[in-house]
N, C-alpha and C positions, 0 to 999 in steps of 0.2 A: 529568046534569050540574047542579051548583048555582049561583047566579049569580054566589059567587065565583069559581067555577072558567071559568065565562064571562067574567068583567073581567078576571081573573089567570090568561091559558094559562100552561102549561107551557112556559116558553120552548125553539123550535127550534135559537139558536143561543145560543153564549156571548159575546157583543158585549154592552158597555156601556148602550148606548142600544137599545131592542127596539121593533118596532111591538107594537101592539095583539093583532097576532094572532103575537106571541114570534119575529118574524123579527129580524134585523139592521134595522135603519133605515136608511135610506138619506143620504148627505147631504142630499138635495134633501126629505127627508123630516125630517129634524132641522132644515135652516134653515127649513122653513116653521112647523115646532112652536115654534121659538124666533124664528121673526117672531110668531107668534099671541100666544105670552107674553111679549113687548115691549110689546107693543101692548096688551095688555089690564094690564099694570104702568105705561104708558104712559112706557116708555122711548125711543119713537118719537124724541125732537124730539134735533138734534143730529148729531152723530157716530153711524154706526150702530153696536149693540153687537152683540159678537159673542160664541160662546161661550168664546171663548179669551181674552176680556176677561175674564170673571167668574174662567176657572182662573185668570190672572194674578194677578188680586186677593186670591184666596181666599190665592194662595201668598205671596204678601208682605204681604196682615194677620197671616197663621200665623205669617211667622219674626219679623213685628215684635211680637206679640204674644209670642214664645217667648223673645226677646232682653231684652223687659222683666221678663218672668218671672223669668228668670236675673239678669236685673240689682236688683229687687226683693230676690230671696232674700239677694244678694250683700251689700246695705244693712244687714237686717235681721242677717247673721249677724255684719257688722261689728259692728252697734250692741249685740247682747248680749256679744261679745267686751269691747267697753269699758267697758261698765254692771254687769260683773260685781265683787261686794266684793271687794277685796285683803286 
């Protein structure tokens, strides 16, 4: 066995989140990984965060970042529409 293959088992199941040793995680196993990684980002103080906080956020910087996007392009194709010689 090499010692990649010792950090990175073969996962036993297909769940998202895996222990160490490629099982499911547990919840009580994922809120304490994600108390550890709070805490050492020291997101401790406050409101506690949760993981459903971060998917929140990820999904609404996404469409606000997608909506500018599209609103950008929208500007842009205006402005060479009008800029173009007659």
């Amino acid at each position: 066995m090499t010692a990649f293959d010792a950090a990175f088992p073969i996962p036993k199941d297909q769940a998202f989140f895996l222990s160490s040793r490629g099982n499911c995680l547990s919840a009580t196993g994922l809120q304490n990984g994600f108390a550890a990684v709070r805490k050492l980002a020291d997101f401790d103080c406050g409101k506690p965060l949760r993981p459903h906080d971060l998917r929140h956020r990820f999904a609404v910087t996404r469409l606000s970042l997608w909506h500018q996007a599209r609103r950008r392009s929208g500007v842009i194709a205006f402005a060479r529409h009008i800029s173009r010689p007659r």
